[in-house]
N, C-alpha and C positions, 0 to 999 in steps of 0.2 A: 504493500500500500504506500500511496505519495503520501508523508507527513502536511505539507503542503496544501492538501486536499481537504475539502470542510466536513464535518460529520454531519451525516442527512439527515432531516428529521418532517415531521408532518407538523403543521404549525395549524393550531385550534385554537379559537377564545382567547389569545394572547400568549401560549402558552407552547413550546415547545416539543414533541413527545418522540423520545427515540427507540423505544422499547415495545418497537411492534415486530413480528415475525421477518425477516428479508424476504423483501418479494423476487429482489434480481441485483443481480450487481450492474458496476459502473466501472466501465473497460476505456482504459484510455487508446483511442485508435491509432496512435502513431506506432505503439510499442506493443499493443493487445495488453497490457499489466491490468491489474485490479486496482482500481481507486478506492472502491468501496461498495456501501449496501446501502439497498431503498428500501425503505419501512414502506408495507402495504398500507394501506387504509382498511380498519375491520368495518362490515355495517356501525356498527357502533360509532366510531370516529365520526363515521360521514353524517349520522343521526346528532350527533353532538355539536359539529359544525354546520350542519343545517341551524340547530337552534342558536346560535351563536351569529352565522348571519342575520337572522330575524331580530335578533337585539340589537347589532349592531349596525341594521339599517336603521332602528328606531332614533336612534342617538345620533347617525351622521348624516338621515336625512334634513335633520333638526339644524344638524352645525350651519351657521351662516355661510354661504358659497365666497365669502373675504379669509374665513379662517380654514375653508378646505383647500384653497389656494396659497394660502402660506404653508397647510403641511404638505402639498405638494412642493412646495419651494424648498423647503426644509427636507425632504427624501431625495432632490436633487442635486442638491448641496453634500446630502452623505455619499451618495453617488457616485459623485465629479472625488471626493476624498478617496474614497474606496475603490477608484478606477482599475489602477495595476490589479490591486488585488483579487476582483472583477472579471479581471480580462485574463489574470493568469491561471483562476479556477475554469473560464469559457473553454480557453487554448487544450488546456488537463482530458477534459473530456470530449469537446466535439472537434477537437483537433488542427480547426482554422489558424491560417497562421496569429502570432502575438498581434500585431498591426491594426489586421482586420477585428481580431476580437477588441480591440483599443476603441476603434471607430464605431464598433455595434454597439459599444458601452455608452460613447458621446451620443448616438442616434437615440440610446433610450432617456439619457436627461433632456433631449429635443422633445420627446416627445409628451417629457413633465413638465415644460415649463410653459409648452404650447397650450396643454389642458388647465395649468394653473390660471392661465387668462382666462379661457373659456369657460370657465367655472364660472367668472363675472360677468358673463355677457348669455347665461339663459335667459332671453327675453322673452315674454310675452306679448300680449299687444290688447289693445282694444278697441273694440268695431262700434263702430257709434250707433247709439239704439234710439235715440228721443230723450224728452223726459223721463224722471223717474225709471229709467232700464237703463243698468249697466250691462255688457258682454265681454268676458274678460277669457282671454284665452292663455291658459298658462301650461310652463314646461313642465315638468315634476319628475324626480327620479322613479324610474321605474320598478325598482323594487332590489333585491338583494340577487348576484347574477351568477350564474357557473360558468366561468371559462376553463379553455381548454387550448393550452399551447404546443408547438411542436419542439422539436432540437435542433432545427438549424439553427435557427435566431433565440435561442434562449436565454437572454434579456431583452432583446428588440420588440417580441414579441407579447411579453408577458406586461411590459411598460407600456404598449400602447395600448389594453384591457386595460390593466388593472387604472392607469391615469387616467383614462378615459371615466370610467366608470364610477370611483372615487370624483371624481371631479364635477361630475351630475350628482352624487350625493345617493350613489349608491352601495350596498356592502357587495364583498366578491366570495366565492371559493373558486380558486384556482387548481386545477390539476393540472402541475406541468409537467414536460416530458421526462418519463423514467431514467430516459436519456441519458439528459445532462441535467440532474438536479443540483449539484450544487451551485450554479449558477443562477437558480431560482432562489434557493433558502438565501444565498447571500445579498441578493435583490428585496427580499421578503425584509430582510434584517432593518434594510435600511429604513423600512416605513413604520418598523417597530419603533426603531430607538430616533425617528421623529416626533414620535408621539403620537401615531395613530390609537384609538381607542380598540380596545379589545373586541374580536369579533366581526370589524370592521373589514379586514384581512385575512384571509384561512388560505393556508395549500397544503393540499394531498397529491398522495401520489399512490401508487397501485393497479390496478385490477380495473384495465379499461372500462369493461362493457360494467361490471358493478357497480362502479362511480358516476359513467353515463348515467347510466338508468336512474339508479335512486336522485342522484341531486336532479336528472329534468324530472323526473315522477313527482317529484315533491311539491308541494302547494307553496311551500316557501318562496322556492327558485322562479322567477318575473322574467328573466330573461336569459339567454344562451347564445355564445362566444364562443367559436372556435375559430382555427386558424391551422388547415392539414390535407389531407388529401380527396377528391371529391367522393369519392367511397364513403369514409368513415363521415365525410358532413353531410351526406345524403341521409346518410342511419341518424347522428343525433337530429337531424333537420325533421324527420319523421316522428322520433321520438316526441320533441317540443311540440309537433303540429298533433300528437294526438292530446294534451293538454292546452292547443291554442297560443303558447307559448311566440312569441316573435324570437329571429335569431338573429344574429349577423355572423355570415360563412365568408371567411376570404380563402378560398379552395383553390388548388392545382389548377395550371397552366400549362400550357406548349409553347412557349414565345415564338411567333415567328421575326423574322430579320428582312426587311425587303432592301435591296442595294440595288438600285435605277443605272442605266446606262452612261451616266453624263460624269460620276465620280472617281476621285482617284482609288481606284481598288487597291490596289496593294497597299495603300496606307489605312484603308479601311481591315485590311485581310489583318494586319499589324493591330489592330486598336480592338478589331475582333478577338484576340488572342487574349489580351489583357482581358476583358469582360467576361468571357466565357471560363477563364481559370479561375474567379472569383468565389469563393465557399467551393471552391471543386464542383462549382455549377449544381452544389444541393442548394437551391431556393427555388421558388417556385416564380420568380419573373425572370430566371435565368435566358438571356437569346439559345436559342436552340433549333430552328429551322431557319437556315441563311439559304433566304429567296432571291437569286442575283442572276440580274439581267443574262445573256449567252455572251454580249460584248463585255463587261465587266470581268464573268466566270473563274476564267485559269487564270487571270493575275490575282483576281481577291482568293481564290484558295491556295495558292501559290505561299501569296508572306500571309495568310493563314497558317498553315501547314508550317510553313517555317517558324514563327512565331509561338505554335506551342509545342514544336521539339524543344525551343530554348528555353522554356517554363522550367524552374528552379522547384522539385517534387522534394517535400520531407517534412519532418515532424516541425511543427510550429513554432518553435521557439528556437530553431537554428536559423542564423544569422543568414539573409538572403533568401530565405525559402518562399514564395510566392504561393503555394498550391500545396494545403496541406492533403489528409487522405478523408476516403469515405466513412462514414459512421461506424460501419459493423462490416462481417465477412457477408452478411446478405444483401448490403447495398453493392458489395462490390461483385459479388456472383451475379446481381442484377444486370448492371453496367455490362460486364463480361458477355452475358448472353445474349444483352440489344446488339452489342459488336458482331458476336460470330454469326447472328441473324443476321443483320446487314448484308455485311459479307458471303452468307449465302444466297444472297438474295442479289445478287453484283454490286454490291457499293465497294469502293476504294478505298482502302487505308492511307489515307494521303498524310496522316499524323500519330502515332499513339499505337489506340488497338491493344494495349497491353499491360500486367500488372508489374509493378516495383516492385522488389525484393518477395522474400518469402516470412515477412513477420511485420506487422500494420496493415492497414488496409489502403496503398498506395494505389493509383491509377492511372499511367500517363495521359495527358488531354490531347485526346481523340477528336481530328478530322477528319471525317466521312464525306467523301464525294462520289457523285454521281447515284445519291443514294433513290430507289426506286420506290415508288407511291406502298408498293406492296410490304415493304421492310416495315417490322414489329414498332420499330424505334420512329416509324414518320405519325402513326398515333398514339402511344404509348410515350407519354411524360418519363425523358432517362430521371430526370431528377442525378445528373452527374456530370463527370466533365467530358460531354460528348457533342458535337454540335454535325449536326447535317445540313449539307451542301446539295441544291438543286440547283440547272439552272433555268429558265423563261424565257421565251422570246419577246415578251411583251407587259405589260402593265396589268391587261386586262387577266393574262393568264396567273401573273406572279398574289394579285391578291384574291382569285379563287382558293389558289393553294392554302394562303394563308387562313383564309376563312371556313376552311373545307373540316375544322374539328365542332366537337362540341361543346369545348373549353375556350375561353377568350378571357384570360387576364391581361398580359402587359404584351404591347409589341415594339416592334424598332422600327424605321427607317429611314433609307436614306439617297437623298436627292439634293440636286442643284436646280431641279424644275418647282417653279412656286405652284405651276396647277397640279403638277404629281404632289405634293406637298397635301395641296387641298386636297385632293383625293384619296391619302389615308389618311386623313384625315375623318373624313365623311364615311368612308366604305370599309374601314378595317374594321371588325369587331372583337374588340378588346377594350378592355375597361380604362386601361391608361397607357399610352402612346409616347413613345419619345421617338423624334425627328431628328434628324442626325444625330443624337449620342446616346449612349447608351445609361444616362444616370433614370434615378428612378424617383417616388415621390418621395419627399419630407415630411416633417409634421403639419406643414402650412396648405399640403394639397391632400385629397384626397383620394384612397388608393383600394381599389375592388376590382373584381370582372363581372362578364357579363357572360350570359348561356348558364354552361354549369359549374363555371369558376366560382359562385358565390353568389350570396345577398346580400345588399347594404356596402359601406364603406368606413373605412376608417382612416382618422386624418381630418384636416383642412379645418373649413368654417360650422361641418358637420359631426364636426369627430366627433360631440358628447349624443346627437340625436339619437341614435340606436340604444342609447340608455336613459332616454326620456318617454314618458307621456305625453301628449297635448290633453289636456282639460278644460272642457267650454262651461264657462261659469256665466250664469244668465240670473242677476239680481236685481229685483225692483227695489227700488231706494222708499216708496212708497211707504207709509206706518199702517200694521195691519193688525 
């Protein structure tokens, strides 16, 4: 075990508890070593933090929206403190290089300090009725929420819930990924030792489909939070709808990439290389189908291809490393298997195609050209560092391709034409769009897909509304 590494615990009612059964360990993927144990959640726990939410939504829907924004202030501040420390329990377990997990850390006090405004600006409004009638229409917190985070982004992820949600003045239980918990518990801490009220805060861990169930079952839980793959948000999406529950799902992607005739490809092939090595291409707005013109083609996969042979593969915290490895030995069997499908199927190894050493779960970043509609991997989300190369004669063909899944979270592309511009504009179907580069949204925009990528959004002007009500309040001022 890493000394270095936090002791996992399930955090209830303010209260710490580490003396539950091991559900699973926590393997660090550079080296495969043991970091540690996940305490399950018993029904009991989950029955206990049920009632625990229910009080501590009583007390924090109560708190003035000025003093839930100071303790937002205040858990950003231990955050921004507790950064290394942060980033070096991220790196331990999901492997990403130090850097990147540095920057995921900055992205989640982005995403506290955004909500801490927005905590002061629920407004209502009022419709004007005549005499004696007021209409008053107000936000209200919704009620105490279950979310539910993955392991790539774990603190990215669990910050933009749980801020979000806190910040409307609602309580949380959390179950984050068995994954990488300690980068939850140590996120957790911070909201402690600001002074959140007990109860206010809860995370479990254990026994997906158990925890599912009971917390949407329950009468307590108002609203449902996830953030994974569109499988499992289709089950709890089901789940909540047999309670009537509202959810907000930001689900799995296929990104596609469109590259227009008119650009410098090989410097685009070059800048693709950087972006697609980024988490080892586990996130879910990762580019991953590069749509590129037939004039553009064999020079952008060219310093493609060249550009992720010289990708710098290894454990996160070696100096120069750009691209650490995949989660477990199943992401990376996965990966392996879209490759040699490709490949039977005629696509090109123009990069990669293969694993690193024989202990971690390394993958070199794989360029696939000339990949065919029929290959596993052109529907099939890799979730890794694989990206597929088609090319298009034209415009009209490159975003049928594009639009040809039934996923649509984030896409790319890129032109020097302002009506091609317009045009995916209007016609791509994905929920957030970047034109010439490849960044993504912050806290100040909002970020979802559309089809079966997800409902709802989070982020922007909107970020607390999926954890609100509207209430129409209709009072005669009259004496009766």
């Amino acid at each position: 075990m890493d000394s270095t590494y936090p002791r996992i615990g399930l955090h209830i009612d303010g209260e710490w508890l580490y003396d539950r059964p091991a559900y699973t360990e926590v393997v660090n993927p550079s080296n495969e070593a043991r970091l540690g144990s996940v305490p399950g959640a018993t029904p009991e726990d989950l029955s206990r933090a049920l009632s625990a939410a229910e009080r501590g939504f009583r007390v924090w829907r109560d708190t003035p929206p000025l003093q839930r924004a100071q303790l937002l202030l205040r858990t950003c501040a231990l955050v921004r403190e507790r950064a290394e420390s942060i980033a070096q329990i991220l790196t331990l377990e999901q492997g990403k290089p130090i850097a990147d997990a540095r920057n995921e850390v900055a992205r989640a006090t982005a995403f506290l300090e955004w909500d801490a405004a927005e905590a002061q600006r629920l407004y209502g409004s009022i419709v004007p009725a005549g005499p004696q009638m007021q209409q008053m229409i107000l936000r209200l917190p919704v009620g105490p929420v279950a979310a539910f985070t993955p392991w790539n982004v774990p603190v990215g992820s669990p910050a933009r819930k749980i801020s979000g949600a806190l910040a409307a003045g609602c309580s949380v239980i959390i179950k984050a990924a068995e994954e990488t918990p300690g980068t939850a518990c140590a996120f957790v801490q911070c909201f402690i030792d600001a002074g959140l009220p007990p109860g206010v805060l809860n995370l479990v861990f254990g026994n997906p489909s158990l925890i599912s169930s009971t917390l949407i079952a329950s009468p307590v839980i108002r609203m449902v939070t996830f953030t994974g793959s569109v499988a499992v948000g289709k089950h709890l999406t089901q789940l909540a709808a047999a309670a009537m529950k509202p959810v907000l799902m930001e689900l799995g992607g296929h990104a596609p990439v469109l590259i227009g005739a008119d650009v410098d490809a090989a410097a685009l092939g070059r800048l693709a290389g950087s972006a697609k090595m980024r988490l080892a291409g586990q996130f879910c707005a990762s580019p991953t189908r590069f749509i590129v013109h037939r004039k553009s083609y064999a020079a952008f996969v060219d310093a493609f291809a060249q550009a992720a042979s010289e990708v710098r593969v290894g454990d996160g915290f070696e100096p120069g490393v750009q691209m650490g490895p995949l989660l477990n030995g199943k992401r990376l069997a996965a990966i392996d298997e879209l490759v040699q499908d490709a490949k039977a199927c005629g696509a090109r190894v123009a990069a990669g195609g293969r694993r690193i050493g024989e202990r971690g779960f390394f993958y070199a970043l794989t360029v696939l050209a000339d990949v065919p509609a029929h290959a596993k991997a052109m529907s099939t989300e890799p979730f890794g560092p694989m990206a597929l190369c088609v090319q298009v004669a034209d415009l009209d063909e490159g975003i049928a391709l594009a639009n040809n899944l039934s996923v649509g979270l984030a896409g790319y592309a890129f032109t020097n034409s302002l009506e091609e511009a317009e045009r995916f504009t209007r016609e791509l179907e994905c929920g957030v769009l970047s034109i010439n580069h490849f960044g993504m949204c912050g806290a100040d925009t909002p970020f979802g897909g559309v089809k079966e990528s997800g409902i709802g959004r989070e982020g922007g002007a909107q970020s607390l509304e999926p954890y609100t009500i509207t209430k129409t309040v209709l009072q005669r001022t009259a004496r009766v």
